[in-house]
TORNU-916050 format. One record per residue (C-alpha): residue in one letter; x, y, z. Coordinates in steps of 0.1 Angstrom, whole numbers, plus 5000, padded with zeros to 4 digits. Layout:
<sites>
aXYZ...
</sites>
This chain:
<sites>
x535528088787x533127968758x533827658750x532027648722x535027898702x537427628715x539627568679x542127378695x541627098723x545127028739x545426708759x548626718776x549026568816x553026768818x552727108835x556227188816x555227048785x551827238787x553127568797x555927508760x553527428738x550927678746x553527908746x554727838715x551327838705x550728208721x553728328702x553028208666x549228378672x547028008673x546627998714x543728228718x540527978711x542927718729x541727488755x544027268782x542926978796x545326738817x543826388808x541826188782x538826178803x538626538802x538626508766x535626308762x534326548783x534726788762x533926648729x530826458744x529726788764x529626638795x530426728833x531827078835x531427078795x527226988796x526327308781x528727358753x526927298720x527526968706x527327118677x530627298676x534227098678x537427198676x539027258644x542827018656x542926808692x546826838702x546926448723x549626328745x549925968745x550525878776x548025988800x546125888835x542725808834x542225788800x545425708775x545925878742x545025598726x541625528738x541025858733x542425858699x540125548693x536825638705x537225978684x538225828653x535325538652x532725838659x531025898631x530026318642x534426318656x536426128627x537026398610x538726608634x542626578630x544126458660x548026528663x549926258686x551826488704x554326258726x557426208736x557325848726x559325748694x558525348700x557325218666x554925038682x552825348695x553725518659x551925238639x548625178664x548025548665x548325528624x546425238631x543825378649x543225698620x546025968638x546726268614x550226298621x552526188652x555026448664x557926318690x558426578712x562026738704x563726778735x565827128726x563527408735x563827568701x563327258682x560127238704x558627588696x559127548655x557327228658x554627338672x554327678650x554527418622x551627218635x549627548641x550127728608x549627378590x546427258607x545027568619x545727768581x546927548554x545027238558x541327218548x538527058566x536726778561x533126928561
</sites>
């Protein structure tokens, strides 16, 4: 894969809730510059080009990151954090994509500079026209910073 076509970074540790979303994804036409990874230290890794990442230009970042919140290694939130108080990342739009509704996750990702925050519906087709939505909004509709 290229990495450096990668529009939309996906941090999500749930093999189920992986395999919904990018399906959802797939079927509303956003999946195909799509890349999975299953913790927040991947992601650094991938925004930072490091490890299996070194030789993707650092130049080129994806247009949305999709991040769980609750992750090993590395939590949404730190990851949320360090990406929002980096000056060359801040202006991607990170969508909290959780199953968490606690208010006080909601207001520290706010806190911390999160787009949006998205609980997780639990009926399947609830799921799949959320995640359309977040597609055809962040990938079409809305405008980049730069």
């Amino acid at each position: 894969m290229n990495y450096d076509d990668v529009e939309i970074l996906f941090v999500e540790d749930s093999s189920d809730d992986a395999i919904l979303t990018i399906r959802a994804l797939s079927k509303s036409g956003f999946s195909n510059k799509l890349h999975h990874v299953v913790d927040g230290a991947a992601a650094l890794d991938f925004l930072y080009c490091r490890g299996i990442y070194a030789g993707r230009s650092n130049k080129q970042y994806p247009k949305l990151v999709l991040l769980d919140l609750k992750m090993p290694k590395v939590s949404g939130i730190q990851v949320l954090e360090t990406v929002k108080s980096d000056p060359d990342l801040k202006s991607i739009p990170v969508v909290m994509l959780t199953s968490s509704n606690e208010g006080p996750d909601i207001e520290k990702c706010f806190e911390l500079g999160a787009n949006s925050y998205i609980v997780k519906p639990v009926d399947s087709d609830n799921f799949f026209n959320a995640i359309k939505e977040i597609g055809l909004y962040w990938m079409i509709l809305s405008q980049p910073a730069h």
